[in-house]
Backbone as JSON Lines, residues from 0, in Angstrom:
{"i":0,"aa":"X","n":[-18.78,-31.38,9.14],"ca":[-17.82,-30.74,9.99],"c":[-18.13,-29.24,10.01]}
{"i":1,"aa":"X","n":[-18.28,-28.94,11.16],"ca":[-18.99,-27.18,11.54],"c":[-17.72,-26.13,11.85]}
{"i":2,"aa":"X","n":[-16.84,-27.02,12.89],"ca":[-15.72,-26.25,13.36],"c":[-14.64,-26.27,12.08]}
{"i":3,"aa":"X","n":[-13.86,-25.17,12.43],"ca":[-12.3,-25.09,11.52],"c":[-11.36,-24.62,12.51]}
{"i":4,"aa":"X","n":[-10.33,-25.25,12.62],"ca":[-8.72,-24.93,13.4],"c":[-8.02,-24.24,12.33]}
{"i":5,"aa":"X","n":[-7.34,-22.92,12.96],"ca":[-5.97,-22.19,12.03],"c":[-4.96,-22.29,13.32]}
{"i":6,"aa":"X","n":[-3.47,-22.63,12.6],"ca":[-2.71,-22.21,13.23],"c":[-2.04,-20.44,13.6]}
{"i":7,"aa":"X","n":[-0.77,-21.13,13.87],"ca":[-0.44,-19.31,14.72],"c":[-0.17,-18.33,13.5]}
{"i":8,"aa":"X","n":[-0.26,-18.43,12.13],"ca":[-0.15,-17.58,11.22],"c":[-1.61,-17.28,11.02]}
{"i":9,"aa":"X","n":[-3.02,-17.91,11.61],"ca":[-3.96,-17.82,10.58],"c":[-4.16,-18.58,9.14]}
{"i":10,"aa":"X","n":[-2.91,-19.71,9.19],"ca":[-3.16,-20.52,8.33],"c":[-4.35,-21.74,8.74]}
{"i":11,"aa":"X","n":[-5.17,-21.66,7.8],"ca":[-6.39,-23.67,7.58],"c":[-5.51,-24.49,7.78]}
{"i":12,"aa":"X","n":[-5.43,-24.71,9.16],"ca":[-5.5,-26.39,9.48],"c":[-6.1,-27.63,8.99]}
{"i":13,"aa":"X","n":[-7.64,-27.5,9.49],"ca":[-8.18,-28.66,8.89],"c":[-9.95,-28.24,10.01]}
{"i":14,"aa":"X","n":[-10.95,-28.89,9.56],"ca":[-12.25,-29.13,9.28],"c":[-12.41,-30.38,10.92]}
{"i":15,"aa":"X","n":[-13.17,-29.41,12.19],"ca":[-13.62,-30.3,13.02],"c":[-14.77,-30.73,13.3]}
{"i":16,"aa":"X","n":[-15.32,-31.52,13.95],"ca":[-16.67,-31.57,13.9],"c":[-17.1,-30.65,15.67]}
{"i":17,"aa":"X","n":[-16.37,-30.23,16.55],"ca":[-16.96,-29.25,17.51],"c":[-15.93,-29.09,18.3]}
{"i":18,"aa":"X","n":[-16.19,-27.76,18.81],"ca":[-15.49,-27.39,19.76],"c":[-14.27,-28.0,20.85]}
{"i":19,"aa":"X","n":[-14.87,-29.13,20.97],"ca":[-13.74,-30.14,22.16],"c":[-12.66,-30.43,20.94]}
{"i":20,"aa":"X","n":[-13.33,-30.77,19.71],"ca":[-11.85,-31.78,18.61],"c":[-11.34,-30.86,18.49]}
{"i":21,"aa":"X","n":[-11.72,-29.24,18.04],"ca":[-11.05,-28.41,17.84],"c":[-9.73,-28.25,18.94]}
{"i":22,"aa":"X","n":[-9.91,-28.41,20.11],"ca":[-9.13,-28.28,21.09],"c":[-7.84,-29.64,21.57]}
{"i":23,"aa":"X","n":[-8.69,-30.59,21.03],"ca":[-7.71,-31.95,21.06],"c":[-6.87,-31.77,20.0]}
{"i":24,"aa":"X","n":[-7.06,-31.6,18.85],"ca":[-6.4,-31.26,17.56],"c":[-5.51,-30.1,17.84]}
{"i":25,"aa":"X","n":[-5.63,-29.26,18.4],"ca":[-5.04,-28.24,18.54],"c":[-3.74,-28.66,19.53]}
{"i":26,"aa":"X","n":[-4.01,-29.57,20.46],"ca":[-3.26,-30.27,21.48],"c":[-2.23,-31.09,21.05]}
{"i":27,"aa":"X","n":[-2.75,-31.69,19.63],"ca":[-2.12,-32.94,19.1],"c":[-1.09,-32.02,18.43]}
{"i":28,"aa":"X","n":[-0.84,-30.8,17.71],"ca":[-0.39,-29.51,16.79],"c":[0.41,-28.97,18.03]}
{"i":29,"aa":"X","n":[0.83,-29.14,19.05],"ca":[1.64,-29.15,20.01],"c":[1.16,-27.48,20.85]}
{"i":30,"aa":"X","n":[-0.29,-26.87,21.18],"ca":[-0.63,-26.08,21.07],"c":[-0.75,-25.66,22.58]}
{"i":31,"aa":"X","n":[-0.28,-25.05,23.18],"ca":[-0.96,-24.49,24.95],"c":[-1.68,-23.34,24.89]}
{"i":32,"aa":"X","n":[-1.97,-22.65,23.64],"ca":[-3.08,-21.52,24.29],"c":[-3.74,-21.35,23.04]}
{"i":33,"aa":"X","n":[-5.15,-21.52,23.39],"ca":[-6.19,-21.95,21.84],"c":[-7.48,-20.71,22.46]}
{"i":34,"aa":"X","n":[-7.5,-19.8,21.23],"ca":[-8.52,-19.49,21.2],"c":[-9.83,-19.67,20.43]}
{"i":35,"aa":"X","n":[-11.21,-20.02,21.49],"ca":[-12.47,-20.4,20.79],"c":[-13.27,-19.5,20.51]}
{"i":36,"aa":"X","n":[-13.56,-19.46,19.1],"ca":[-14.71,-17.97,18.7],"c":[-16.14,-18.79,18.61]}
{"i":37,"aa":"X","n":[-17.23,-18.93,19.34],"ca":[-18.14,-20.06,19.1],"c":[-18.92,-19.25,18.17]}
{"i":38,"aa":"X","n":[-18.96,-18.48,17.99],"ca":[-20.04,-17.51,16.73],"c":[-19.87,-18.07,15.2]}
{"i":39,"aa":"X","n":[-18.36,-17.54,15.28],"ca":[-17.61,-18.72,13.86],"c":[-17.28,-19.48,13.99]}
{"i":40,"aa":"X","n":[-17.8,-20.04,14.64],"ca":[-17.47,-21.85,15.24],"c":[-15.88,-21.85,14.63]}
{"i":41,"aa":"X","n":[-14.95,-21.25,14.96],"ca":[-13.27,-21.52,14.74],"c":[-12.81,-21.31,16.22]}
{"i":42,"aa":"X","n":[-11.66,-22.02,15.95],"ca":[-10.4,-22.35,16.49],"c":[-9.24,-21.62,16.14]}
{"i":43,"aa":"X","n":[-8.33,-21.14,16.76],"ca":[-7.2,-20.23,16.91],"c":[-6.23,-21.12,17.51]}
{"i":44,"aa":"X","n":[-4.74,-21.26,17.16],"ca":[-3.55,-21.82,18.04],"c":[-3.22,-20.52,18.21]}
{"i":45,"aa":"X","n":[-2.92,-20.47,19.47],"ca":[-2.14,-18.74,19.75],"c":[-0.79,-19.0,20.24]}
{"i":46,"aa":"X","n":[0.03,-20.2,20.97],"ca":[0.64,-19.96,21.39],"c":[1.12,-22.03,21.23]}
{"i":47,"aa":"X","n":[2.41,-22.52,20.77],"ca":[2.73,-23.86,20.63],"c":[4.16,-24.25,22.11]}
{"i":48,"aa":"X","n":[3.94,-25.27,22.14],"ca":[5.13,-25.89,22.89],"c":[6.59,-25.41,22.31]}
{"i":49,"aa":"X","n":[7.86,-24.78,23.19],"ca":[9.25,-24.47,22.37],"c":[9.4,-25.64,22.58]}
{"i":50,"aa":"X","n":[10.3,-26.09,21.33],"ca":[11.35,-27.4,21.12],"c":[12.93,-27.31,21.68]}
């Protein structure tokens, strides 16, 4: 697994294997605005669904 997802604190999520899971995962984490750093192969939630 290359990629890593943090949520909106910058907290470790969890360990993806690329770019797209990073973004499904991020989807599944109830997420509408994800930023991708492909250099550090990470994932950012910037912004989640209100309840």
């Amino acid at each position: 697994m290359d990629w890593k997802l943090y949520d909106l604190d910058g907290e470790f999520i969890q360990e993806v294997n690329c770019q797209f899971d990073a973004c499904d995962f991020a989807v599944f984490n109830g997420a509408t605005s994800v930023k991708i750093d492909f250099e550090k192969q990470e994932a950012y939630i910037l912004s989640k669904e209100e309840n």
